[in-house]
C-alpha positions as CSV (number, residue, x, y, z in Angstrom):
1,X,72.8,117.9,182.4
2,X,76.6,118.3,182.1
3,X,76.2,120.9,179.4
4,X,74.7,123.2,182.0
5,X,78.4,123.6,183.1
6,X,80.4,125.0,180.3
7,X,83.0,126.4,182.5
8,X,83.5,123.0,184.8
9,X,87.4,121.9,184.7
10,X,87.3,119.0,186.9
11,X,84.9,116.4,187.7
12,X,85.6,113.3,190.8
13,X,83.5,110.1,190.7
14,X,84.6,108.2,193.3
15,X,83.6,105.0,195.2
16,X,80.7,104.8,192.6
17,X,78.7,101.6,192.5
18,X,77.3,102.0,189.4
19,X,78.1,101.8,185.7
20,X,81.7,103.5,185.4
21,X,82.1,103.2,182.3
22,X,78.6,104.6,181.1
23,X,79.3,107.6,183.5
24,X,82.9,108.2,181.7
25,X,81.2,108.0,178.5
26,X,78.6,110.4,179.6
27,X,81.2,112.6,180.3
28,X,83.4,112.3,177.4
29,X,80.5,113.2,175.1
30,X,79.8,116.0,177.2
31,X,81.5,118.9,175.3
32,X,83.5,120.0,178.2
33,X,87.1,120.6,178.2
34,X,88.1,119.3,181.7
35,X,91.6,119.3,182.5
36,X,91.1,116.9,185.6
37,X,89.3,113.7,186.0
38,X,88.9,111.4,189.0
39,X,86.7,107.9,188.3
40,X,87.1,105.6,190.9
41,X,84.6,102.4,191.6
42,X,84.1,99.4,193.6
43,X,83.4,97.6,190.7
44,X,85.5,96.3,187.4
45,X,86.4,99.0,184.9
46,X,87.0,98.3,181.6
47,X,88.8,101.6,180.5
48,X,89.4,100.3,176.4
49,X,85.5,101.5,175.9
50,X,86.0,105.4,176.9
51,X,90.0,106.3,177.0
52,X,90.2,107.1,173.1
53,X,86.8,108.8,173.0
54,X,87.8,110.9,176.4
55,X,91.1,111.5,174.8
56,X,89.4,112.8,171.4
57,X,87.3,115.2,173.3
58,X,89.3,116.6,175.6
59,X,92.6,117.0,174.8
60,X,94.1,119.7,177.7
61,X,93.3,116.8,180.5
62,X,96.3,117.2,183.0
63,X,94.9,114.8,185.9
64,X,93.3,111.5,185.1
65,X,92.7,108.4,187.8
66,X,90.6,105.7,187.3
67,X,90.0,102.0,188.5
68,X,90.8,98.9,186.4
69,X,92.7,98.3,183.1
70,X,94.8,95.9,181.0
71,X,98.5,96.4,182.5
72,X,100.5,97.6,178.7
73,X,97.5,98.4,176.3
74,X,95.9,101.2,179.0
75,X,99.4,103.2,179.3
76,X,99.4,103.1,175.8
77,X,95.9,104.3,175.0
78,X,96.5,106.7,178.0
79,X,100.1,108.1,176.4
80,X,98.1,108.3,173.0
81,X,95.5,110.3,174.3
82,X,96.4,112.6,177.1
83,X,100.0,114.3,175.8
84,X,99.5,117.1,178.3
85,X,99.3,115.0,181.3
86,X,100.8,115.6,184.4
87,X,99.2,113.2,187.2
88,X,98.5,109.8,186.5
89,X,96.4,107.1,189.2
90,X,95.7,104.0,187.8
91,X,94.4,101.7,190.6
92,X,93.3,97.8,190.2
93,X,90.1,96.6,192.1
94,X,91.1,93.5,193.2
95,X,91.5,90.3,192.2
96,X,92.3,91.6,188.9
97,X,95.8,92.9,189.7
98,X,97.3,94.1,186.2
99,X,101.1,94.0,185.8
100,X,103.2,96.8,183.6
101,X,106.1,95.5,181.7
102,X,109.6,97.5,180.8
103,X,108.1,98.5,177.3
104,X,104.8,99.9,178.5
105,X,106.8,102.1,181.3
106,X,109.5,103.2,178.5
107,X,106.6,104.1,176.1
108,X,104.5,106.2,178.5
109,X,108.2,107.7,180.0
110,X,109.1,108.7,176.3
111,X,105.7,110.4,175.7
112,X,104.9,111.8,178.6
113,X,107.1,114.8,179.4
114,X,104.9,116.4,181.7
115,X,104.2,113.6,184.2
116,X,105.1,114.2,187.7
117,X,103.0,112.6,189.6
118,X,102.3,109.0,189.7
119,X,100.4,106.3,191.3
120,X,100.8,102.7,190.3
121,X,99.6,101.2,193.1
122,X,100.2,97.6,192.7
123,X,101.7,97.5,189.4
124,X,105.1,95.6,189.1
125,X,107.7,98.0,186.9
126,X,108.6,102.1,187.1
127,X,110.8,104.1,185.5
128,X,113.2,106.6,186.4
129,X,112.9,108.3,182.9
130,X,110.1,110.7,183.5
131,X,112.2,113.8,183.9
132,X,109.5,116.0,186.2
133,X,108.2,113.0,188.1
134,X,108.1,114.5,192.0
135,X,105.6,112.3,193.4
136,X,105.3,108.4,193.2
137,X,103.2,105.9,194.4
138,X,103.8,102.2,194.5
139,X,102.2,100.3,197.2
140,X,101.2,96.5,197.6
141,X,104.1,95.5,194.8
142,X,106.9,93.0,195.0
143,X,109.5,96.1,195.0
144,X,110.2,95.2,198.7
145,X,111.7,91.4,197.7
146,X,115.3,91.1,197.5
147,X,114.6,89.4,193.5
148,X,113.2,92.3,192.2
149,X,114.1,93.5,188.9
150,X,115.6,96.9,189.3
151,X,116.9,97.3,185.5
152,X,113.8,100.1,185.1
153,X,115.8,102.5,188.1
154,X,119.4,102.2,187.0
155,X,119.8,106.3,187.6
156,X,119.4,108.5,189.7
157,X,116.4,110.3,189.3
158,X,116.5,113.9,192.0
159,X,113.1,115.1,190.9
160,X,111.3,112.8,192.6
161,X,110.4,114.4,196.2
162,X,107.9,112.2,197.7
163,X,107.8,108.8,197.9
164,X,104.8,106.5,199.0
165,X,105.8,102.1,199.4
166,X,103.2,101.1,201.3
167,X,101.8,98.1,202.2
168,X,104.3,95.5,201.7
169,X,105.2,91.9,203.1
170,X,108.2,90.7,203.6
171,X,110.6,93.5,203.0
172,X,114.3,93.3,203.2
173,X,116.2,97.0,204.0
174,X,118.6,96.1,201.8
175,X,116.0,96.4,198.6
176,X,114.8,99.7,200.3
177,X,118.4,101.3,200.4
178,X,118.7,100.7,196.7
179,X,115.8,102.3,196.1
180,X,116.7,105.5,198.2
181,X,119.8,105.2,196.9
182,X,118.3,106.5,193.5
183,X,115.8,109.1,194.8
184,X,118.5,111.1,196.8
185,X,116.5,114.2,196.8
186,X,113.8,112.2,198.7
187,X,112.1,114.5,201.2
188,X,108.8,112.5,202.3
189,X,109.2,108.7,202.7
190,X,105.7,106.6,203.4
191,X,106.2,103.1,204.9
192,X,102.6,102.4,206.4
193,X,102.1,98.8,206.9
194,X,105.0,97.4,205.6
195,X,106.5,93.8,207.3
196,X,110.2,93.6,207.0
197,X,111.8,90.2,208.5
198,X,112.1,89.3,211.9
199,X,115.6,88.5,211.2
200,X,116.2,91.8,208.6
201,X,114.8,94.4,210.7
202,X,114.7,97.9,209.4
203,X,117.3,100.0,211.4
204,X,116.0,103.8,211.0
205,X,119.4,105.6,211.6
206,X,120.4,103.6,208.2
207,X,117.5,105.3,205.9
208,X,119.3,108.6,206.9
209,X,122.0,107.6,206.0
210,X,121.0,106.8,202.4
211,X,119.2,110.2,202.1
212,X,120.2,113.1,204.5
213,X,117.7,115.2,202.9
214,X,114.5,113.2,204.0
215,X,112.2,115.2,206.2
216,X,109.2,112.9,206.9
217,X,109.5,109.3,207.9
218,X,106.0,107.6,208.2
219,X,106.0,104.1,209.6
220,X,102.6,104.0,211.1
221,X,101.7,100.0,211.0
222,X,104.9,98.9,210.3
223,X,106.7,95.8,211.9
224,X,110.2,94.8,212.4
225,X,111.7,98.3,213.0
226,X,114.7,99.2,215.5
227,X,116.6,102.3,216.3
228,X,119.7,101.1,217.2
229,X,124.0,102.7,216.5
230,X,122.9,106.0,215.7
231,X,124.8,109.4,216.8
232,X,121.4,111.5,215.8
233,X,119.9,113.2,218.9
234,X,116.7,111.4,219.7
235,X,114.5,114.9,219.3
236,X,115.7,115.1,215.4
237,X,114.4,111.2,215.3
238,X,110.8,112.7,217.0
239,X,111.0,115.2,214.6
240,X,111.3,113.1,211.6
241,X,109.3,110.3,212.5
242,X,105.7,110.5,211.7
243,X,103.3,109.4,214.9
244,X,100.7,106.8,214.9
């Protein structure tokens, strides 16, 4: 049916309860030349059977996102594949949460020069060596924890734009002004649902003061937030604030 489309460039499966991996395949052997792909299920993935044969056939993809994977070996098989990328979403359908170590991020930053969009969403490491990365996503990680191993952001990276660390427990300000403190062209910053500590509450007027170039603060859902010591004029907070 899909050869009846010869000019189709992008094709979006999502929320599909079905076979994913048959329906990638079906797609792969297509004959089209898609540059994006979206492939999103409720159900386990298992993205080892199609990625090479997706990445033989169509080799000008530029926006892949699919559910599942194996943490190292799918940014490698992705890297190998898809040199032309330039958005990446690789999501994990819980329980099987899949972690990425410092050598899977340095090999997919060292290959892939065009990536500037990313979403790891609970994935464990990212880099700060993907030169045209804008827009990253890392939500439901253990980047909110004082511990956490920052020896993958050592630089400053002013590419990146937009900024989306949702969704996590226990998070100290202190990790979160680090991080800021190497994005410090950051224009949008999404908090939603985060829980910082009862006694480390996040103080607003401090997250300016990491990044005065920030535009859009979203904090919809979170808890533990004050405004407190801050010279800004409360209709430049309103302004910058996202509302519920």
């Amino acid at each position: 049916m899909l050869q009846r489309f010869s000019n189709l460039k992008k094709i979006q499966v999502c929320n599909f309860k079905g076979d994913i991996d048959e329906a990638v395949l079906a797609i792969a052997r297509s004959g089209l030349d898609l540059e994006e792909l979206v492939a999103l299920s409720y159900c386990r993935s298992y993205p080892e059977f199609w990625l090479e044969e997706l990445g033989t056939n169509m080799k000008n993809l530029k926006v892949l996102k699919f559910t599942g994977g194996d943490g190292d070996a799918d940014f490698v098989r992705v890297v190998d594949a898809f040199l032309q990328l330039e958005e990446l979403q690789i999501e994990d359908e819980a329980p099987h949460y899949n972690s990425v170590t410092d050598e899977g991020r340095d090999y997919m930053s060292s290959k892939l020069k065009r990536l500037r969009k990313i979403d790891l969403s609970n994935k464990s490491r990212i880099s700060d060596k993907c030169p045209r990365l804008c827009h990253f996503v890392m939500t439901g990680s253990c980047l909110g924890k004082e511990e956490y191993n920052y020896d993958g952001l050592m630089e400053e990276n002013r590419a990146i734009k937009y900024l989306d660390i949702s969704s996590h427990d226990e998070f100290r300000p202190t990790a979160l002004k680090r991080l800021l403190s190497i994005c410090p062209e950051l224009e949008k910053l999404k908090l939603h649902s985060c829980v910082f500590l009862p006694d480390d509450q996040l103080n607003v007027p401090d997250i300016l003061e990491c990044n005065r170039s920030l535009g859009e603060l979203n904090l919809t859902g979170s808890h533990h937030i004050t405004v407190k010591d801050t010279e800004l004029e409360s209709s430049v907070l309103e302004k910058l604030i996202v509302k519920i």
